[in-house]
Each structure stands twice: as structure tokens, then as C-alpha cells.
VOZA-970488 format. One line per 8 residues: number of its first residue (from 1); their letters; for each residue x, y, z of C-alpha. Coordinates in nm, 2 decimals, always signed. Each point is the difference from the previous one (the first is absolute). Layout:
NUM> A> X Y Z  ...
END
This chain:
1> XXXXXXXX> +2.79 +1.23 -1.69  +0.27 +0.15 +0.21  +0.20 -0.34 +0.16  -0.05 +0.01 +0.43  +0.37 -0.13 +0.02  +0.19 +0.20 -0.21  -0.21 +0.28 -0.12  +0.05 +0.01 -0.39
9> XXXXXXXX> -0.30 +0.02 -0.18  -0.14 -0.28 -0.26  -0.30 -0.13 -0.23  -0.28 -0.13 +0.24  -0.03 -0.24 -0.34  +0.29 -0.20 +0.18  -0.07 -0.20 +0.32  +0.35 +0.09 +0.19
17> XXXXXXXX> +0.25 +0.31 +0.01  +0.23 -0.13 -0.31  +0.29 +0.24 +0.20  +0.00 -0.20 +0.28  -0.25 -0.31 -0.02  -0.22 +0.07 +0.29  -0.40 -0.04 -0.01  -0.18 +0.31 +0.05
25> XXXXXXXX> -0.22 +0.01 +0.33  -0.38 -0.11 -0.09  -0.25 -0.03 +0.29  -0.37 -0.21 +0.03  -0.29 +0.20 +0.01  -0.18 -0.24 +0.25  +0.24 -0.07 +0.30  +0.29 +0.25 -0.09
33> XXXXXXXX> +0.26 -0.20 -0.03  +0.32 +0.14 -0.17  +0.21 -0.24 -0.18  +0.32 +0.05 -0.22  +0.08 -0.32 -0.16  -0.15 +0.03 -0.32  -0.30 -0.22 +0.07  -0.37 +0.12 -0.21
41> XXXXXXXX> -0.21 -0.12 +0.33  +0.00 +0.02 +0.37  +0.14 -0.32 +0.16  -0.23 +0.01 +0.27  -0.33 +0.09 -0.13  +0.02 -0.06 -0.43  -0.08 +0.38 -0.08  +0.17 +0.15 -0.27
49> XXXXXXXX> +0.29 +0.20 +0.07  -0.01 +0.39 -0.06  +0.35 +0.27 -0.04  -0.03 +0.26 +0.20  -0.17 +0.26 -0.22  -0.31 -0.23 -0.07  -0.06 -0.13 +0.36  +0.02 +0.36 +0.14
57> XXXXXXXX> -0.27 +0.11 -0.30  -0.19 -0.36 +0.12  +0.04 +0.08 +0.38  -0.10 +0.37 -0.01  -0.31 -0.08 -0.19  -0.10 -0.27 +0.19  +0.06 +0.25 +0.34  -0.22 +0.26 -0.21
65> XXXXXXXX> -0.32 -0.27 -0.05  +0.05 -0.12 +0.42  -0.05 +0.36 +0.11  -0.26 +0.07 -0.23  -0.18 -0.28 +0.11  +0.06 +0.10 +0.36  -0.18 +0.27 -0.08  -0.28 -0.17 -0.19
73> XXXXXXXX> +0.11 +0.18 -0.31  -0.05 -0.31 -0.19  -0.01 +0.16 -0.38  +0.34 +0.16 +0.04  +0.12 -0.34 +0.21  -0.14 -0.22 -0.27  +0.15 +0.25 -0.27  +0.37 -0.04 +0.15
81> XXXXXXXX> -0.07 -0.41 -0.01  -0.05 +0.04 -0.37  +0.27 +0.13 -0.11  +0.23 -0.27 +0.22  -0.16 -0.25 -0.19  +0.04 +0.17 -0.34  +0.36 -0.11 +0.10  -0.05 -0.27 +0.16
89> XXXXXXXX> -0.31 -0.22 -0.06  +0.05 -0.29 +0.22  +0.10 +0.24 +0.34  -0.24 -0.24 +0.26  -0.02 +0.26 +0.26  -0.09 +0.26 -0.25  -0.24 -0.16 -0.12  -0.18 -0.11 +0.30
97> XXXXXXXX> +0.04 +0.38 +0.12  -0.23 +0.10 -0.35  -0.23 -0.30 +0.13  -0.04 +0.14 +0.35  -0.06 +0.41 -0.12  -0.25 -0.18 -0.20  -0.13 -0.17 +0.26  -0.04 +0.37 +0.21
105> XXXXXXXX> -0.18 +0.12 -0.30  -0.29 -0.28 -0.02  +0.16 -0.07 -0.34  +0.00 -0.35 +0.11  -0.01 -0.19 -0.35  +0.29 +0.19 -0.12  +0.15 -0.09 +0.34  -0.05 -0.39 -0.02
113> XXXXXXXX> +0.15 +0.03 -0.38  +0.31 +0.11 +0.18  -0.02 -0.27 +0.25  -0.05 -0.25 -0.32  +0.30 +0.16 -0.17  +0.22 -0.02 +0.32  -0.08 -0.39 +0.06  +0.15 -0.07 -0.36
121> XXXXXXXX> +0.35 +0.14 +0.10  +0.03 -0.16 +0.32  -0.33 -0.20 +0.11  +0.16 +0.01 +0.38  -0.01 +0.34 +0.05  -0.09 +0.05 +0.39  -0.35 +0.16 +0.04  -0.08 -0.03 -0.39
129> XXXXXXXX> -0.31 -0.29 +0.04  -0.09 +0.18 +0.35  -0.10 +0.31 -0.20  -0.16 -0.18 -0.29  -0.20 -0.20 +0.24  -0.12 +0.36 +0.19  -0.09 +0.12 -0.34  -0.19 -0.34 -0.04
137> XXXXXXXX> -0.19 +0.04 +0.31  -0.09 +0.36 -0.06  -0.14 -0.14 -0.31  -0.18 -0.30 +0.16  +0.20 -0.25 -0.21  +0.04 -0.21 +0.32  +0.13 -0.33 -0.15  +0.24 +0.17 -0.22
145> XXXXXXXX> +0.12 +0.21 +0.33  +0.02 -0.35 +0.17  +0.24 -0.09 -0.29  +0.24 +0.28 +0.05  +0.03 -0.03 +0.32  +0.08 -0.40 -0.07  +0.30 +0.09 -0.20  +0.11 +0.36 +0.24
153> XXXXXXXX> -0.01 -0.32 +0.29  +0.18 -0.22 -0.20  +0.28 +0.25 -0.11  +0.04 +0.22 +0.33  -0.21 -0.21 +0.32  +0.15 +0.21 +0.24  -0.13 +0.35 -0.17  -0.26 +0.17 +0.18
161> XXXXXXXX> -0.22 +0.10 -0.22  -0.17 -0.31 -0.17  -0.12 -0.09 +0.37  -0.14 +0.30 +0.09  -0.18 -0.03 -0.39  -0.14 -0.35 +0.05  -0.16 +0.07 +0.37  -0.17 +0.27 -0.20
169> XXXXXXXX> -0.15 -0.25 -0.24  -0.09 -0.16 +0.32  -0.20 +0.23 +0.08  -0.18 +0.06 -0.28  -0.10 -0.39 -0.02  -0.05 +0.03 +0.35  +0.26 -0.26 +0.10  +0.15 +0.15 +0.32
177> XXXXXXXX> +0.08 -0.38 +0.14  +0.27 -0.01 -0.34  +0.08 +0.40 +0.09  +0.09 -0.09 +0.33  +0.24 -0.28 -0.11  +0.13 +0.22 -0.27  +0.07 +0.33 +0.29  +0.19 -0.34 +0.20
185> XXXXXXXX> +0.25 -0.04 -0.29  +0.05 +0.36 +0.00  +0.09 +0.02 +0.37  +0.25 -0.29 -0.07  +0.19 +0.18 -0.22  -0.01 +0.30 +0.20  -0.21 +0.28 -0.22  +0.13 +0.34 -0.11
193> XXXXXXXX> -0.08 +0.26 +0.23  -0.12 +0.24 -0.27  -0.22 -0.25 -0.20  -0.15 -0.13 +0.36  -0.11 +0.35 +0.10  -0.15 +0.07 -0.33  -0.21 -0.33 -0.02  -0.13 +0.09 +0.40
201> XXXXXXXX> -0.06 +0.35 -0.21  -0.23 -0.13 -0.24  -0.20 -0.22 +0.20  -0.05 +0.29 +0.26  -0.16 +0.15 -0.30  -0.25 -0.28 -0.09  -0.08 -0.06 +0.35  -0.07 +0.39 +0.05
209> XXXXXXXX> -0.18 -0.03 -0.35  -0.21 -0.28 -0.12  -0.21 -0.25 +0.21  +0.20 -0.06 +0.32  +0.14 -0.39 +0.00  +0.12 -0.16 +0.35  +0.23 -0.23 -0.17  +0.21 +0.28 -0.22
217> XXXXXXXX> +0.01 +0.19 +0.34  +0.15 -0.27 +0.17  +0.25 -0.02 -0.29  +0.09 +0.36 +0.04  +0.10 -0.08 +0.37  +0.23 -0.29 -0.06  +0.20 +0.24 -0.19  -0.07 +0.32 +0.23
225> XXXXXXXX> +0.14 -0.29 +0.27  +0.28 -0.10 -0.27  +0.07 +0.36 -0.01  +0.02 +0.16 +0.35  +0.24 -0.33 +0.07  +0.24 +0.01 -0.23  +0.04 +0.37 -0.11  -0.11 +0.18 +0.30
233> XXX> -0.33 +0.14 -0.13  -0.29 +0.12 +0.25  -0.34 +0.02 -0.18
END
């Protein structure tokens, strides 16, 4: 370790410079915060700590598996994943990263085993049930879906993405009196712009696709309406 106040050199085997008795500079891999007070986690969000040499290796491989993925290389992102977590195992967003290239791939049981191995670090993760629950619909386990999206409510009620889930169980069940009460609740929180304009999306396609139903379509305009008023679209 080479000390950042006074620049002599020491073991990394000792946790300050034993010239001058400063901490050496360590930095968290999930909201970059840089702290030099000696502490092992980050204050504001409980991840372990890294020095300088190990966050850059974490940070550049974790840049390396984003643009992969944003250029649906998902081997080589998943392949960059890995080797974080041969160093370390319980990184969160890591590993709900590996789950989502899985997810691109159709590899969707190895993709909920992620999910399952993320809720036993930290159960709260944002999103985490949301996904299990999509992976639960696709594999027409409605009433465990219905579970996940209990506990994604109960944990995070102002996230997006467990509404947007459960009016799509409405739909299959063919409960568009609940979906409309659930798109309400959505409104009142005011929905995600992104997340809005991919659920209008999707049920353009099944309108366009499978047997035409009046009372989706009049679903789709609420939000078409919701839209056009509050983010200045024009369909």
C-alpha cells in the first residue's frame, strides 16, 4: 500500500499507514462513496468497503458486463459477472445482473435461482419479487406470482413494477373491474414514465394480436390519456 497522506509505502496486512496513522482511501461498489475513516462498510448503504485497487478491478468489470449487455452480448456480460462474484459472492447488483442476462437468454430457471439466492442476502431488494413473479407468470404459477407480488408490495408499495404485474394477472383471470382499481393506485403514485409506455407497449400487442377485448382497449386509453397529460405524448 503506498500511504495517500504521506506517500511511504507499507504492508496492505495493516489497516492504516504505521508512518503517519492515516486510513487508506476504500470506496463502495454500489453508491461510490469514498470514505477514509477506517470503517469495513459504507455508512449509508451497509456494503462492504473496497481500497482503491479492488473497487477499480470491481468497477471496471462491472462497466465491462453493462456494455456487453447493452449490446446483448450476454455470454461475455454474464462471464464478466462471474468473476465479480468469485470475489465477491454476496455483490446484490451483481447478482441480479447474472439473473437478468439469464433472463435475455430464456435461461429462466437459472435466472429465478439467482433471484432465490439474492432474496437470502437482503430479502428487500427493489424489483427482486417483481421479477420472480414475471418468471412465475410466464410459467403459469399464478398463485405463487400473486405471492411475490404480496411481499414486492409490502416491501417497496410505491415501485412500479408489481402494479403493472398484478393488472396482468388481471387479465388473464379476466378481472378488468380489480385491473382498473389496481391502474388507479398506479396513477396515485404517479407511474414511471418508462415502465407506463412499456405496459401501453404490450397491450398494443395483444390487442393487435389475439382476440380483440373492448375492456383491455379501454385500459390502454386511460393510460394513452395518462400519458399525453402528463408527459406530453401524442399517439
Amino acid at each position: 500500500m503506498k500511504c495517500i497522506t504521506c506517500g511511504e509505502e507499507y504492508s496492505d496486512e495493516l489497516d492504516f499507514c504505521p508512518f503517519c496513522g492515516s486510513y487508506p482511501k476504500k470506496f463502495c461498489p454500489k453508491c461510490f462513496k469514498e470514505v477514509n475513516d477506517g470503517g469495513e462498510v459504507c455508512s449509508d448503504c451497509g456494503t462492504e468497503l473496497l481500497p482503491f485497487e479492488r473497487f477499480k478491478k470491481y468497477y471496471d468489470l462491472k462497466e465491462e458486463a453493462i456494455a456487453y449487455l447493452n449490446d446483448f452480448d450476454f455470454k461475455k456480460s454474464m462471464e464478466c459477472l462471474e468473476k465479480i462474484l468469485d470475489d465477491w459472492p454476496d455483490s446484490e447488483d451483481i447478482i441480479f445482473l447474472l439473473a437478468e442476462n439469464h433472463c435475455f437468454l430464456g435461461e429462466y430457471d437459472d435466472a429465478f435461482k439467482q433471484y432465490e439466492r439474492l432474496a437470502e442476502i437482503n430479502p428487500e431488494y427493489k424489483g427482486l419479487y417483481s421479477r420472480m413473479a414475471k418468471i412465475c407468470i410466464r410459467n403459469e404459477e399464478i398463485e405463487k406470482a400473486k405471492e411475490y407480488l404480496q411481499k414486492e408490495h409490502k416491501a417497496h408499495p410505491f415501485e412500479n413494477e408489481h402494479y403493472i404485474y398484478s393488472m396482468h394477472i388481471c387479465f388473464l383471470e379476466d378481472d378488468f373491474e380489480k385491473a382498473n382499481r389496481i391502474l388507479d393506485r398506479l396513477f396515485a403514485i404517479g407511474p414511471n414514465e418508462d415502465d407506463l409506455l412499456m405496459f401501453k407497449t404490450n397491450n398494443d400487442l395483444n390487442l393487435k394480436h389475439v382476440e380483440y377485448n373492448q375492456e383491455l382497449a379501454d385500459i390502454n386509453e386511460r393510460v394513452k390519456e395518462y400519458l399525453e397529460k402528463n408527459f406530453n405524448y401524442s399517439f
